[in-house]
Structure formats: structure tokens, C-alpha cells
C-alpha positions, 0 to 999 in steps of 0.5 A: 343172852340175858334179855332173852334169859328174862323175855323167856323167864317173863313168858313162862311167868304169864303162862303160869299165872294164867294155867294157876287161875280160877279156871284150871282151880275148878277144872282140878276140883271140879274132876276131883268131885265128878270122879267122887260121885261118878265113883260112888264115893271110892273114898269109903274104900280107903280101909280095903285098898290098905289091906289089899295094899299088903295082901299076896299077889295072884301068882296067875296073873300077868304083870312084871311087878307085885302091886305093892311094888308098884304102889310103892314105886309110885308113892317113891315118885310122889313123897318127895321134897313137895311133901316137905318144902312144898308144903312150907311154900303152899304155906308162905305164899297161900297162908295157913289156909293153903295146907286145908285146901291142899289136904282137900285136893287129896281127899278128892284126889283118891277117886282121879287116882283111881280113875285114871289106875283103872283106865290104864289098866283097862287098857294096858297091852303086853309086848313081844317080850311079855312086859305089860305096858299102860299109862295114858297114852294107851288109854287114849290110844286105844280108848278115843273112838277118834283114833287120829286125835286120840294118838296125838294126845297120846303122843304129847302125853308122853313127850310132856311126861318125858320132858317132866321127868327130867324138872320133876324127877332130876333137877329139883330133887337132886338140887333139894338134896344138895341144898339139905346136905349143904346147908345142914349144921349137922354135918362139920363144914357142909357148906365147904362140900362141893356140890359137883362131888355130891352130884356124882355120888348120887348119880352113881347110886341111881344109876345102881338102881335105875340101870337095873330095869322096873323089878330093880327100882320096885325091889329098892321102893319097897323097902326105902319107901316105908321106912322113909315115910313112917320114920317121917310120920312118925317124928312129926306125930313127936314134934306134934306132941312137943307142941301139943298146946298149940295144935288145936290153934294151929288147926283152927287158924288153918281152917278159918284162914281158908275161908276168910284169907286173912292174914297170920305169922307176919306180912311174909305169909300169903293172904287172901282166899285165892291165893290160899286156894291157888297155893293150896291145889297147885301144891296139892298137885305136885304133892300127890299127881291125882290127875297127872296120869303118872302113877299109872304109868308103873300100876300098869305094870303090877300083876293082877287081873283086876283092873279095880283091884289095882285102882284102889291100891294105886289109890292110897297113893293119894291118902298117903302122900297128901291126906297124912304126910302133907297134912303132918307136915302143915301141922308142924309148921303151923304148931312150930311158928305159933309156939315160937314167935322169934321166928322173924316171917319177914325176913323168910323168902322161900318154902326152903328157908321156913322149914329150916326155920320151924325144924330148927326150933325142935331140939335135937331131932329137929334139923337131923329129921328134915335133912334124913327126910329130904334126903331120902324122899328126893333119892326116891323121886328120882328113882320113880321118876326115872321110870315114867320118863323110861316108859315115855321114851320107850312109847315115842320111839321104842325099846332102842330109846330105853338107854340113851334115856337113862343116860341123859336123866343121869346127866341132868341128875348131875 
């Protein structure tokens, strides 16, 4: 069992390195751009997709959600423990460069995501019940003119969406969660908490949300979800604050490590241009999913007749996540490290390990942000991630499915 255990670990490693080379590099980036220019550069229209973010919905229009509901649903499945550990991993393995080309691969994100919003919405149908439903395998069901491969696509579309929700949306977050809680010097004798117990807890209060349906989990994100995320942004503006001295050095040494590799903080940190740029856009990626066709999957659900209006909602999705709370979250660690050089780089050996290190430097607010933060932001990727694996389900094999799978994601939450 452990030779098949390392033979598989050893297979699933090459197909890695492989799939995180220059050529899905520049398929990511090079969507990215075509997107910008096919689309007339939809980044201009960041300030308008805000304000429609926050406007009233047409309450003649079909759908099961407000758009806000559903960008904020959205934005539960995409803030999460990427935007916080993930940075600090892109950071330790790709050096300072990697946060520059990941808050690029947001920039250009904005006009994949709405892209692929308005695709889906274009081609979203309503069921017997009244429920619009979209995502990419309607779009490629419906939209291929070869309706043979544009159904397999759609079919294994969904069966990878179902698969990551359980890695993406379950396990690591519930994990991450655990991990903040017993780890933290904030709560008298947390390492002595047994993680089982805090699995059941928190799968009883997903499964409070979850078992509810969309309107439920859209109803908790559109209150958990803002306040998490401005709480976060702005204690980072704080500690930015604190370390006001080095943030013009922080920002330089990312800028040019970008472009030269070069080395900074120790022999721990990542160098060299590639592995900026591979760091960089695979943390992107997880970060903000511009691409993935994920956040789709719950902006076919909001009510508007206007496929373009909800495309440039879903939109901000990507200017949140990555091009505000990534890029806080970089110049934090960055101003951090270089205003504290005790912090001993070589003996850092995970994303995990130098965000407590650079949180813990801050008095006080420090570690009670990072363990509030990545509490939260876990809890409310489960919840969105719950629903795009619903959605998947749900269009492999039908409404009959719906239960059994949430009681299966509930379990891999434990």
C-alpha cells in the first residue's frame, strides 16, 4: 500500500509539473489577453459593474437570486484560504516577484470572468420548477455546433467540478480552519482541541446553511462575505500603515524580482523569473478562478435579463479577490519581513508557517486578524463550493442526486 501510496503521489507530481509549465503559462495569460482585447478592454468598466454590484434588482426578471446574492456567493467560494496562505506559498516558492504576476493574472482576469459570466448566462435554461440553471456545461451543450463533443465536454466539466469541490471546497478549507484554530496562541490550550470535535462543529453549521438550498447560502454570503472581506482589507491597510517605511521597498523588490528572479529574504524564498511567473499564475488561479468557469455556475442563478449586466457583476469578483485582497495580503508579508529580519527564512518550510510568522510580528492585532480571517474565509468557501458541486450533481445525474450530495460533502468536510 505505501509503494502504491508514493508510485501515485510520484504520478500525480509529473502531471503537475507538466500542466504548471510554460504552456498552460501562456494558454492562462494568453486567454487572459484575448479576452482584454476581444472585449475592448471591460477592465474600464470595473467603477460600473461596482455600482451595478449594489443597485436593485429587476423584479420582472427571472432568476432565484439577487446579483449581489450571487456575486457574493461567488466571491464566498473564491476569498478563501488562497487569498491568505496562498499568497505566502506563491510568496515562499516564487519570491516577491510571484505576488506581481498573480495580481496581473487578476487584472486580466476581469474580462475571462466576465467572459465566461456572459456565456453562461447566454445560454442558461429554466426547469420544470422555475430554477435557472447555467454554467459551462450548458454553454457547451448548447452553444458547440458538434453537439456530440459538445456534451462530453459538458459531462466532464461538471464531473471535475463535482470531484474539486470536495479538495477545493471540503478538505482543504475545513483543514485550514482546524490548523488556524489549533495553532493559535490566542485560544488557552488549542493544540489540546481535538480536531474531530472541531470537524463536527463545523460541519453542523454548514450543513445549517447548505441543507437549506441557494437562497439560504446566497442570504448568509451576503452578510458574512462583506464583512469578512472589509474587516481583513482593512486591517491590512493597518499593518500596511505600521510598516509604512518599507512599503515603497516592499513594492520595488516585488516589481523587480518579477523581472530579474532574483533572490530576496533567504535561501528559503523561491527565484528565478519561471518560478515567479508559475507561482505567480497557479495562485492566481486558485485565488480568483478567472477561467475555471466556477463562479458561473451560481451568476446563472441571479435575476436579470441582461446577460452583460450580470457579466460585469460577476466581474468584480476577480478585482476584489485578487487585485485588492491578494495584493494586500503580499504587501503585508512583504513590508513584514523586511521590517523584521529575525524572521529566520531557512527554517520556514510552508505558505502556512510565514504567514504566522509575518502576522505574529504585529502586536496585538496580529495573529487574532490571521486566525479571524482564515476562519471565516474557509467557512465561506465551503459554503459556496457546496453549491457548485450541487449544481454538478445535479446536471450529471439529476435532482435525485442533490441530497446524497450534500451528505457526502459534509462527511469529507469532517
Amino acid at each position: 500500500m505505501e509503494a502504491f501510496i508514493e508510485s501515485f503521489s510520484a504520478g500525480v507530481d509529473a502531471v503537475d509539473s507538466f500542466v504548471w509549465g510554460w504552456a498552460l503559462i501562456w494558454l492562462l495569460l494568453g486567454t487572459h489577453l484575448f479576452m482584454t482585447i476581444r472585449t475592448g478592454f471591460i477592465q474600464r468598466k470595473i467603477p460600473t459593474a461596482i455600482k451595478l454590484s449594489v443597485s436593485k434588482n429587476d423584479p420582472y426578471a427571472e432568476g432565484d437570486i439577487s446579483q449581489f446574492g450571487a456575486l457574493t456567493t461567488a466571491l464566498a467560494a473564491t476569498i478563501g484560504t488562497g487569498n491568505i496562505v496562498g499568497v505566502a506559498t506563491g510568496l515562499l516558492c516564487g519570491g516577491p516577484g510571484a505576488i506581481f504576476w498573480m495580481w496581473l493574472t487578476g487584472v486580466f482576469g476581469i474580462a475571462t470572468k466576465y467572459s465566461e459570466t456572459y456565456i453562461s448566462m447566454k445560454y442558461r435554461v429554466k426547469d420544470a420548477n422555475g430554477r435557472m440553471l447555467g454554467g459551462a456545461m450548458y454553454a457547451l451543450e448548447r452553444g458547440f455546433k458538434h453537439k456530440g463533443l459538445g456534451k462530453f465536454l459538458a459531462v466532464l466539466f461538471a464531473l471535475f467540478t463535482a470531484i474539486a469541490s470536495f479538495g477545493i471546497g471540503a478538505s482543504v478549507q475545513s483543514n485550514s480552519l482546524a490548523g488556524a484554530l489549533t495553532s493559535s496562541s490566542l485560544i488557552p490550550g488549542a493544540s489540546e482541541i481535538p480536531t474531530w470535535l472541531i470537524g463536527i462543529v463545523v460541519t453542523v453549521l454548514v450543513a445549517i446553511v447548505i441543507i437549506g438550498g441557494l437562497k439560504k447560502v446566497s442570504k448568509v454570503c451576503e452578510k458574512l462575505v462583506p464583512i469578512m472581506a472589509i474587516f481583513y482589507v482593512a486591517c491590512c491597510l493597518v499593518i500596511i500603515g505600521m510598516n509604512r517605511s518599507y512599503l515603497w521597498d516592499a513594492i520595488v523588490t516585488i516589481i523587480t524580482c518579477a523581472f530579474t528572479g532574483q533572490a530576496a529574504f533567504g535561501g528559503a524564498v523561491g527565484s528565478g523569473i519561471m518560478l515567479a511567473l508559475q507561482y505567480g499564475f497557479k495562485r492566481g488561479l486558485f485565488s480568483n478562478e478567472s477561467g475555471m468557469g466556477s463562479a458561473p455556475l451560481v451568476a446563472s442563478a441571479a435575476q436579470t435579463r441582461n446577460p452583460v449586466r450580470q457579466a460585469l457583476v460577476s466581474a468584480t469578483g476577480t478585482f476584489w479577490d485578487t487585485v485588492v485582497v491578494c495584493l494586500m495580503t503580499g504587501l503585508v508579508l512583504v513590508s513584514t519581513i523586511m521590517k523584521n529580519p529575525n524572521i529566520n527564512m531557512d527554517t520556514i518550510e510552508n505558505g502556512g508557517q510565514m504567514t504566522t510568522a509575518a502576522f505574529s510580528q504585529i502586536p496585538y492585532i496580529g495573529p487574532a486578524i490571521l486566525v479571524f480571517s482564515i476562519i471565516t474565509f474557509a467557512y465561506s468557501t465551503i459554503l459556496g463550493w457546496s453549491y457548485y458541486g450541487e449544481r454538478a450533481a445535479e446536471y450529471l445525474i439529476g435532482r435525485k442526486a442533490i441530497l446524497p450530495y450534500k451528505l457526502v460533502f459534509l462527511a469529507v468536510v469532517v
